[in-house]
C-alpha positions as CSV (number, residue, x, y, z in Angstrom):
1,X,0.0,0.0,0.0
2,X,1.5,3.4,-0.9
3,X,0.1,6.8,-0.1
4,X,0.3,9.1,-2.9
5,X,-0.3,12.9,-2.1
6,X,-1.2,14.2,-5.9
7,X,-2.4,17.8,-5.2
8,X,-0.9,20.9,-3.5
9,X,-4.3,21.1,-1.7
10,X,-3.5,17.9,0.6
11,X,-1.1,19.8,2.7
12,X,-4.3,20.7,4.2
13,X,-4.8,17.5,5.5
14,X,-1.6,17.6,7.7
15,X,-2.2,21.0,9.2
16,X,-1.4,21.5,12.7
17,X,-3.9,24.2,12.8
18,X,-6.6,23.5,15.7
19,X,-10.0,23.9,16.0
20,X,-13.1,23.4,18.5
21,X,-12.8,19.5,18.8
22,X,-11.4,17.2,21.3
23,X,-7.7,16.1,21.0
24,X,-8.0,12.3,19.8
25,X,-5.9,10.0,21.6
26,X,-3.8,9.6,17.9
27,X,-3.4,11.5,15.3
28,X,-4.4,10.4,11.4
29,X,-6.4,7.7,10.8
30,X,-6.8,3.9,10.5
31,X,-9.3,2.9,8.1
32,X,-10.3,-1.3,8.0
33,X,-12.8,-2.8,5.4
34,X,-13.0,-6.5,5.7
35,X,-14.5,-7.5,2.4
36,X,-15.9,-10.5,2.0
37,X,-17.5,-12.4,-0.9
38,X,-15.6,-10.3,-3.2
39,X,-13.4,-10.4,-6.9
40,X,-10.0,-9.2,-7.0
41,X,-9.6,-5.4,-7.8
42,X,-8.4,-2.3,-6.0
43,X,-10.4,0.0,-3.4
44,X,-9.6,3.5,-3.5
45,X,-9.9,6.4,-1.0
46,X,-9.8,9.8,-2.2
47,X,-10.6,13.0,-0.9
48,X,-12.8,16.0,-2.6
49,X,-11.5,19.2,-3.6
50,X,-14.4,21.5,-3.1
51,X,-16.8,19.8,-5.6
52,X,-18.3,16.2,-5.5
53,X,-17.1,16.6,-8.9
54,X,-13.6,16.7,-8.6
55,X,-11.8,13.8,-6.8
56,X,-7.5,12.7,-6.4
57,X,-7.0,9.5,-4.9
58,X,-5.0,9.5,-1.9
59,X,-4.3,6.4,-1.4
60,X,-5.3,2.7,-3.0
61,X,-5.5,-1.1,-2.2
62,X,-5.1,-3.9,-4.0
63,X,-8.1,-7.0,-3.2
64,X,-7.4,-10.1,-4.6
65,X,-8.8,-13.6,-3.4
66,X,-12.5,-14.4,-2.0
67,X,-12.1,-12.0,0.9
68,X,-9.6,-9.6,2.0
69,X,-8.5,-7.1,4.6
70,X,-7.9,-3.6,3.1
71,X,-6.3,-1.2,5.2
72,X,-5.6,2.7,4.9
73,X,-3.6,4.0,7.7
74,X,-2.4,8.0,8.1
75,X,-0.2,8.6,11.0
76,X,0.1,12.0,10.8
77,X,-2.6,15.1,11.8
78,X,-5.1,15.6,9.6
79,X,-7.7,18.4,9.4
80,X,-10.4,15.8,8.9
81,X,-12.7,15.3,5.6
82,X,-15.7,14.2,3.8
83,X,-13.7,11.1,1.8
84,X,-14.7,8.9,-1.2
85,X,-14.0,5.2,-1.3
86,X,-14.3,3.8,-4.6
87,X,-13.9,0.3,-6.2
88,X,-13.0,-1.3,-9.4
89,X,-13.2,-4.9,-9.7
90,X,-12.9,-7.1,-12.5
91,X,-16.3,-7.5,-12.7
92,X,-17.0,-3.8,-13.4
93,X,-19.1,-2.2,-11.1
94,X,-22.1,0.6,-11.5
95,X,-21.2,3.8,-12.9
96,X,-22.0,5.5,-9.5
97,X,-20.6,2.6,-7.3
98,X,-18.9,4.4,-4.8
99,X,-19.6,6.3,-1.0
100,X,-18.8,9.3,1.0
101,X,-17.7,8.4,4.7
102,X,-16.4,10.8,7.2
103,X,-12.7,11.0,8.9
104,X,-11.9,13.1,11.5
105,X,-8.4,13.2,13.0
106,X,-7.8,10.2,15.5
107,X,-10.5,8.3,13.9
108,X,-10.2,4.3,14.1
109,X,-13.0,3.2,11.4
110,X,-14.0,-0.6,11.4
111,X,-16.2,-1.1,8.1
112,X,-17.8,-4.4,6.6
113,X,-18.5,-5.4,3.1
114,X,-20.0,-8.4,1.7
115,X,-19.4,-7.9,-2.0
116,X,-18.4,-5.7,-4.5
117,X,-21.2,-3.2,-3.7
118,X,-20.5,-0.3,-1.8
119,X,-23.7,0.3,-1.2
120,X,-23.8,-2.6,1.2
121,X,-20.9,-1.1,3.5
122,X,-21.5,-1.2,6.9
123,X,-20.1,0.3,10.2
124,X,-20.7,-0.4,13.9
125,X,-19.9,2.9,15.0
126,X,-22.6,5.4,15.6
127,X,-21.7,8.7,13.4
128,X,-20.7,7.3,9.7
129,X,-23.9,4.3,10.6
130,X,-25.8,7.7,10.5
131,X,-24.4,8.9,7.7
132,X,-24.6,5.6,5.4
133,X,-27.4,6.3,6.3
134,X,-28.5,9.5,4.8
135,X,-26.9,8.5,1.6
136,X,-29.4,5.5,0.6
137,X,-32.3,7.7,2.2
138,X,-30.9,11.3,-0.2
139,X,-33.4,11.3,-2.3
140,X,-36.1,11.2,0.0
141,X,-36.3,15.7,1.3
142,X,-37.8,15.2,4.3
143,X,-36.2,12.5,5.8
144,X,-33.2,14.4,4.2
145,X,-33.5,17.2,6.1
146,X,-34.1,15.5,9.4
147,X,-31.1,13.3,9.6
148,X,-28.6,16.3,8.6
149,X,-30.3,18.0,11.7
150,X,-29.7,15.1,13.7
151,X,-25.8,14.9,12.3
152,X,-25.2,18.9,13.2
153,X,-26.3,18.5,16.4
154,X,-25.4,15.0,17.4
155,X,-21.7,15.1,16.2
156,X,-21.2,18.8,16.4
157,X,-17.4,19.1,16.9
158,X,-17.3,16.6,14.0
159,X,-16.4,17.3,10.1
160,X,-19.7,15.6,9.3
161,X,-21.3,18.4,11.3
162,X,-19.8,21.0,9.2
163,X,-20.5,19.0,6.0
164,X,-24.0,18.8,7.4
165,X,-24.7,22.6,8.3
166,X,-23.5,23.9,4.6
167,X,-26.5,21.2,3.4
168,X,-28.7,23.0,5.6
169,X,-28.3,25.7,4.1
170,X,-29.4,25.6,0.9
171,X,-32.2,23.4,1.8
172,X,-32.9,26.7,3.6
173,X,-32.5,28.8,0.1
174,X,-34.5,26.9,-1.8
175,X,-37.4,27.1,0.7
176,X,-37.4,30.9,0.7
177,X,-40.3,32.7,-0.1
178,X,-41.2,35.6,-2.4
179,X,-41.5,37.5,0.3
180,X,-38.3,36.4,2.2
181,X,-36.0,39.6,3.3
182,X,-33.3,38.0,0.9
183,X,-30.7,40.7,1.4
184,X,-30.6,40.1,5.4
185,X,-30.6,36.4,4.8
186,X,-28.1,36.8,2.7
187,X,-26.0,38.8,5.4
188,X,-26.5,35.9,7.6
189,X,-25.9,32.9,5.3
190,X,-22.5,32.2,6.6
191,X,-22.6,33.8,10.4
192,X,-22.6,30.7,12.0
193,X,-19.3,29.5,10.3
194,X,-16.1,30.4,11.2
195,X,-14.6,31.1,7.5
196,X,-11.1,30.8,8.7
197,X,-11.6,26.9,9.3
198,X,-9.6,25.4,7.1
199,X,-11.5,22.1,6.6
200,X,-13.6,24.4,4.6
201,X,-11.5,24.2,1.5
202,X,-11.3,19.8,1.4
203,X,-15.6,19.9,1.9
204,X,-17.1,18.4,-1.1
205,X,-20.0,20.8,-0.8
206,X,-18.1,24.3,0.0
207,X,-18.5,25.5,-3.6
208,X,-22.3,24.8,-4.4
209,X,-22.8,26.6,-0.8
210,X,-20.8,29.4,-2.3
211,X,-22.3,29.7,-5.3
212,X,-25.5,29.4,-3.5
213,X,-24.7,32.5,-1.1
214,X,-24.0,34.6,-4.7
215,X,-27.1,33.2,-6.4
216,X,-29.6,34.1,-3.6
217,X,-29.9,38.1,-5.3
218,X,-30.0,38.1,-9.2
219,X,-26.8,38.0,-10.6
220,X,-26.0,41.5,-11.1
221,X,-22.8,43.6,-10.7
222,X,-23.9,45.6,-7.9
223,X,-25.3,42.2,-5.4
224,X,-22.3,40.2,-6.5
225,X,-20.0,43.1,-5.5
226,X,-22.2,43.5,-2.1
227,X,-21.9,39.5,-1.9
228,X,-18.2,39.4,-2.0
229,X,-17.9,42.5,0.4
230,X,-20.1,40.6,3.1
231,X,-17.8,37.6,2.5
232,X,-14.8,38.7,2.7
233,X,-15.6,41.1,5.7
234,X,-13.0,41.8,8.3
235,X,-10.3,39.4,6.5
236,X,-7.3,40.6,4.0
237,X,-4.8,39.1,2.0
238,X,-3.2,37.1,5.5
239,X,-6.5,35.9,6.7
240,X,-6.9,32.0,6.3
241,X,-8.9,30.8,3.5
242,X,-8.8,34.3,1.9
243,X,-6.8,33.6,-1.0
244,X,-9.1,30.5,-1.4
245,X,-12.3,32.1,-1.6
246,X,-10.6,35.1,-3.9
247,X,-9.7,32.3,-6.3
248,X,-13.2,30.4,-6.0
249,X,-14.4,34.3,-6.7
250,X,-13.1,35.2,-10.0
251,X,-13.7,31.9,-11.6
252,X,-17.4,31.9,-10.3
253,X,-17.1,35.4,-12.0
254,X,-15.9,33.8,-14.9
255,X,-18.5,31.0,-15.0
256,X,-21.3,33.7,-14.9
257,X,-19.7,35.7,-17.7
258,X,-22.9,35.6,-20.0
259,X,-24.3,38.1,-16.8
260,X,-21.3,40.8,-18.3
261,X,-19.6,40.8,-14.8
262,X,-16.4,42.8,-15.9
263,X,-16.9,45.6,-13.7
264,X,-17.3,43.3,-11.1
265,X,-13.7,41.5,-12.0
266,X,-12.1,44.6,-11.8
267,X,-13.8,45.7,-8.6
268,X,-12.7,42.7,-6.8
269,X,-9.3,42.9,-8.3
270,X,-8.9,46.0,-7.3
271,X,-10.0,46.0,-3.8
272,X,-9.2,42.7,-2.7
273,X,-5.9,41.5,-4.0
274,X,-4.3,44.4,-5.8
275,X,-1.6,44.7,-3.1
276,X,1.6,43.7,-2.8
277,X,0.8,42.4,0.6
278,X,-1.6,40.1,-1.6
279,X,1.1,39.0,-4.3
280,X,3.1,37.7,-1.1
281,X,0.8,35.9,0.3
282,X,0.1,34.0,-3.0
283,X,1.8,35.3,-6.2
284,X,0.7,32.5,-8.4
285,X,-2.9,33.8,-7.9
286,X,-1.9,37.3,-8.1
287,X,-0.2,36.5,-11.4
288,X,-3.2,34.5,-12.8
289,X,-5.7,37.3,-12.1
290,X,-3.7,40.0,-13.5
291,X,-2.9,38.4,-16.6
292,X,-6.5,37.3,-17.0
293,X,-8.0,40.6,-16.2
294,X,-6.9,42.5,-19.5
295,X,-8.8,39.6,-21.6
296,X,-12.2,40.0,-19.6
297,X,-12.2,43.5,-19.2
298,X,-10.8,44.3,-22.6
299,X,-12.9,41.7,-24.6
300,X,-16.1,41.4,-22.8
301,X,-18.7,39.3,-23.3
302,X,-21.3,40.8,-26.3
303,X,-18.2,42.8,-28.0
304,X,-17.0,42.1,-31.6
305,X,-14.0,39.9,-31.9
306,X,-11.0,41.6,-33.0
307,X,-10.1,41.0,-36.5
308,X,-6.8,38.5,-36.9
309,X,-5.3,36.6,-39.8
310,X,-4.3,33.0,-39.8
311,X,-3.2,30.1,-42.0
312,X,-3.0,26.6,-42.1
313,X,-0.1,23.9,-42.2
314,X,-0.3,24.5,-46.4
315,X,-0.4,28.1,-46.1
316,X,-4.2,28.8,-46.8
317,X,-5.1,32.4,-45.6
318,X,-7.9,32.5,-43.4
319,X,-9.2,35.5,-41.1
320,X,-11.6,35.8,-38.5
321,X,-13.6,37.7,-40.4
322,X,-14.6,35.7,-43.1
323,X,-14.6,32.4,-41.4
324,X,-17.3,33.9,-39.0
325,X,-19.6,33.9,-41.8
326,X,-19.1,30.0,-42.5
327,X,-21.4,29.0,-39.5
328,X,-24.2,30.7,-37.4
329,X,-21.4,29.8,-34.6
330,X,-17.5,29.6,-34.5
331,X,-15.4,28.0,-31.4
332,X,-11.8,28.5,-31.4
333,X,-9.4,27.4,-29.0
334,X,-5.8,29.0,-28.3
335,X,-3.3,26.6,-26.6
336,X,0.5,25.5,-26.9
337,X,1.0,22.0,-27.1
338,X,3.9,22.4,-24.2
339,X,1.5,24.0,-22.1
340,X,0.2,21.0,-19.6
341,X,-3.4,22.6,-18.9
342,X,-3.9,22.6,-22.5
343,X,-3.0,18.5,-22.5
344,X,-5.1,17.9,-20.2
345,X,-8.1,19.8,-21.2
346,X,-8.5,20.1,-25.6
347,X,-8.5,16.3,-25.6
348,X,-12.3,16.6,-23.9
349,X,-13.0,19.1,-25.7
350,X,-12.9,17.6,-28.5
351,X,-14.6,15.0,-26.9
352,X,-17.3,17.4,-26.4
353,X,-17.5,18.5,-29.3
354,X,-17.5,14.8,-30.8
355,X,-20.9,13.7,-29.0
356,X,-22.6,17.2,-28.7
357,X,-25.3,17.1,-31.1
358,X,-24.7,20.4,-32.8
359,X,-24.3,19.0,-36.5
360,X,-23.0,21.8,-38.8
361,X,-24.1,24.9,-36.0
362,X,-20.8,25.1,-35.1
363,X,-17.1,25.5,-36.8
364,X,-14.2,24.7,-34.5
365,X,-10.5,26.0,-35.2
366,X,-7.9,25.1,-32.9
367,X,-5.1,27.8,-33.0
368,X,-1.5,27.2,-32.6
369,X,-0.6,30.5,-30.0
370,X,2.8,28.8,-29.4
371,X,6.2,29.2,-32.1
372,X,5.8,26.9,-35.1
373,X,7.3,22.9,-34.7
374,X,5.6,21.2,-37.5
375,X,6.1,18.2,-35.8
376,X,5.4,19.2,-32.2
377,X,1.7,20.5,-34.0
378,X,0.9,17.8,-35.8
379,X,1.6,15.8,-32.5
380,X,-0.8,17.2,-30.9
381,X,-3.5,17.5,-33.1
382,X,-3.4,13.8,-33.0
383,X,-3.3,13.6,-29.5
384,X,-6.2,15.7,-28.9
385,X,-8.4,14.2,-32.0
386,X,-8.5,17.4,-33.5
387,X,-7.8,16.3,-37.1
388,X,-11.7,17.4,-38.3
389,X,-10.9,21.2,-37.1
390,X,-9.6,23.7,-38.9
391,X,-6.0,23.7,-37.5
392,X,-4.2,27.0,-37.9
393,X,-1.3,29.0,-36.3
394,X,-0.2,32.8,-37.1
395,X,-0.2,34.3,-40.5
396,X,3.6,34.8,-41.0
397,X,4.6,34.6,-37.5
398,X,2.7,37.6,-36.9
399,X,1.7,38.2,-33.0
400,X,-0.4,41.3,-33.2
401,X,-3.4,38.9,-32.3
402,X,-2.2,38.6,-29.0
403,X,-2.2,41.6,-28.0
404,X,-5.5,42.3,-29.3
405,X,-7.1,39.5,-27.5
406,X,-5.0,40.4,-25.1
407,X,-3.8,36.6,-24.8
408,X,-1.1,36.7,-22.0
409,X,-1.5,32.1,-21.5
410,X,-3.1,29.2,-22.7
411,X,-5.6,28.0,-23.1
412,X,-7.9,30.5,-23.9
413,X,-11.6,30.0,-25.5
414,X,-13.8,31.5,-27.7
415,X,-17.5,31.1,-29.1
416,X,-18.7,33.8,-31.5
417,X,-21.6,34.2,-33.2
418,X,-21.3,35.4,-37.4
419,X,-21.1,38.3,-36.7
420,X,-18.3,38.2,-34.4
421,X,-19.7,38.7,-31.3
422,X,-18.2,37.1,-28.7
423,X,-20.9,35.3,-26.8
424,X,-18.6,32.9,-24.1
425,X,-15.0,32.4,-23.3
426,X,-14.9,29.3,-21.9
427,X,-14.7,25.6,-22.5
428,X,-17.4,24.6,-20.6
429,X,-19.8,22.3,-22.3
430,X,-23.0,23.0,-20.2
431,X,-22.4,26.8,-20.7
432,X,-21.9,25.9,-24.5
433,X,-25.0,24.5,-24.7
434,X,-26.9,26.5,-23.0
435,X,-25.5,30.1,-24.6
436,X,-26.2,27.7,-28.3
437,X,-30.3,27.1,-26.8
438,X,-30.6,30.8,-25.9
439,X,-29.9,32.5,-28.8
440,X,-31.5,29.6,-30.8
441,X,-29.7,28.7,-33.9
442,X,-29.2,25.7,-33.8
């Protein structure tokens, strides 16, 4: 068994950093599943990273044999954690076979298994019993609600109780009525939370309950700039969690860019990180921002594209401007093949692109922003499946493009309409699809 720490974010887990629970008699964890009935495999534990999208394993098992023993084991402090085991089997399990359980430091978990089915775990001990529980009764609201009552008040110095109370809450927003005073509960959303607890940032629900606090008055520049002032009360760039909920910020920004948020950008920019005290405390942020801010301010969302010229690896001419007019939509994506983000990332967009049902709505052109290698190109065109776009790179070397766009990193996206309007810049699928059924012309 070999622990594998794969983000900069799990250096949270070994924080020193106290908070209002009992000292355990150990620190870490010791985790024991004894499986039975089972097919040989691997069981993985992972922890979230905000989202219940977004996963990293932490640390794996190998099962082999009828039954097995699999054991995770941490020595060291941890901040505690809503975690995700996971199986994979030779006999491939369901889609969704996996299950949240909860680990606070010192904990000595004893699980049971019989089978290949998570859903079947089972546990002696009082507060992850409880909260098996609520996972197989979720889709019921009612009983919903009253068993994450029961886990905020019942394990209270627990992570599950803190996992628990952001679900409150936006039970709570949903039930609001017409007539609810939604800017004072608003102002109270998060008054029972100490934002400074770190555990905050490994929750698997912390960013739906922060989008949820920015969502509960339209979406407008003038709430979302109230929002962030409420949120960020009293802290500055040395505050804990600051720099993590500046971050989460500006690409929640980004995500409701159809809403023409750009003052907003630059208002947050400029009051809550533009400081040298604030590139200190986390100059790879600072540098992101900055860089990022020319593009959104500069090309906002409903402008016209600047014009820029183009070719192709057998030196056909193309610009902007004429290809527009070959589709009621164009997508074109910026990256360098060195750049790692843009490995990971045009590879699913293509796939994207590949099963969206969008038939001929849509041209895409994939745009070499990186020096010409003819080789290194053509790589990764192949790599990415991206041999049925229109592959280009600068006309004659020419950069005047980037500053234009005001292109400063890669990847960078874009989806115009023919006329040039630029109506997203972003990758997303969902938000491609939706901004496509909006305006209709599909």
């Amino acid at each position: 068994m070999k622990t594998s720490i794969v983000s900069i974010a799990f250096a949270l887990l070994f924080s020193t950093a106290s908070f209002a629970q009992k000292a355990p008699a150990q620190n870490g964890y010791s985790i024991t599943i004894d499986m039975q009935k089972t097919y040989s495999g691997k069981m993985y534990l992972s922890l979230y990273q905000g989202t219940y999208s977004k996963t990293a394993v932490i640390d794996s098992f190998v099962v082999s044999g009828s039954e097995a023993t699999i054991k995770f084991d941490q020595p060291k402090r941890i901040l505690g954690g809503i975690y995700q085991l996971s199986y994979q089997g030779d006999i491939k399990p369901d889609k969704n076979d996996k299950i949240n359980i909860a680990v606070d430091n010192g904990a000595i978990l004893h699980f049971t298994l019989i089978g290949p089915k998570l859903g079947a775990l089972e546990i002696a001990s009082s507060l992850n019993a409880d909260y098996l529980y609520l996972q197989r009764v979720a889709n019921d609201p009612a009983s919903k609600k009253e068993k994450l009552q029961t886990l905020q008040k019942k394990y209270s110095t627990s992570i599950i109780a803190l996992w628990a109370t952001l679900e409150l809450k936006k039970i709570a927003s949903d039930e609001l009525t017409a007539n609810a005073n939604k800017v004072q509960y608003r102002n109270n959303y998060f008054s029972n939370f100490n934002l400074q607890d770190k555990r905050l940032q490994i929750l698997p629900n912390i960013y739906s309950a922060l989008n949820d606090y920015m969502t509960i008055l339209p979406v407008v520049d003038s709430n979302y700039q109230s929002n962030v002032d409420v949120l960020l009360k009293g802290m500055d760039c040395n505050t804990r969690n600051y720099t993590f909920y500046l971050d989460w910020i500006f690409k929640n920004i980004i995500y409701y860019q159809q809403k023409k948020l750009e003052k907003t950008y630059n208002y947050v920019y400029n009051r809550y990180l533009n400081s040298e005290d604030c590139k200190k405390a986390d100059s790879t942020l600072y540098a992101r921002i900055t860089n990022e801010l020319n593009r959104v301010v500069n090309t906002p969302i409903g402008s016209i594209i600047p014009s820029f010229k183009m070719s192709d690896s057998a030196d056909n001419y193309y610009t902007i401007d004429s290809l527009k007019l070959n589709a009621p939509y164009s997508f074109i994506a910026f990256f360098d093949p060195d750049c790692p983000h843009c490995q990971e990332i045009m590879p699913k967009v293509s796939a994207f692109f590949a099963a969206a049902n969008f038939k001929d709505s849509i041209q895409k052109i994939a745009f070499l922003n990186a020096p010409y290698d003819s080789a290194q190109w053509h790589s990764f065109i192949v790599k990415s499946k991206l041999e049925h776009w229109l592959n280009v790179k600068a006309y004659q070397n020419d950069t005047e493009y980037m500053i234009d766009l005001k292109l400063t990193g890669n990847p960078n996206f874009y989806l115009i309409d023919n006329t040039g309007k630029i109506l997203l810049k972003s990758a997303d699928g969902e938000m491609i699809k939706s901004v496509i059924n909006k305006t209709g012309q599909n």
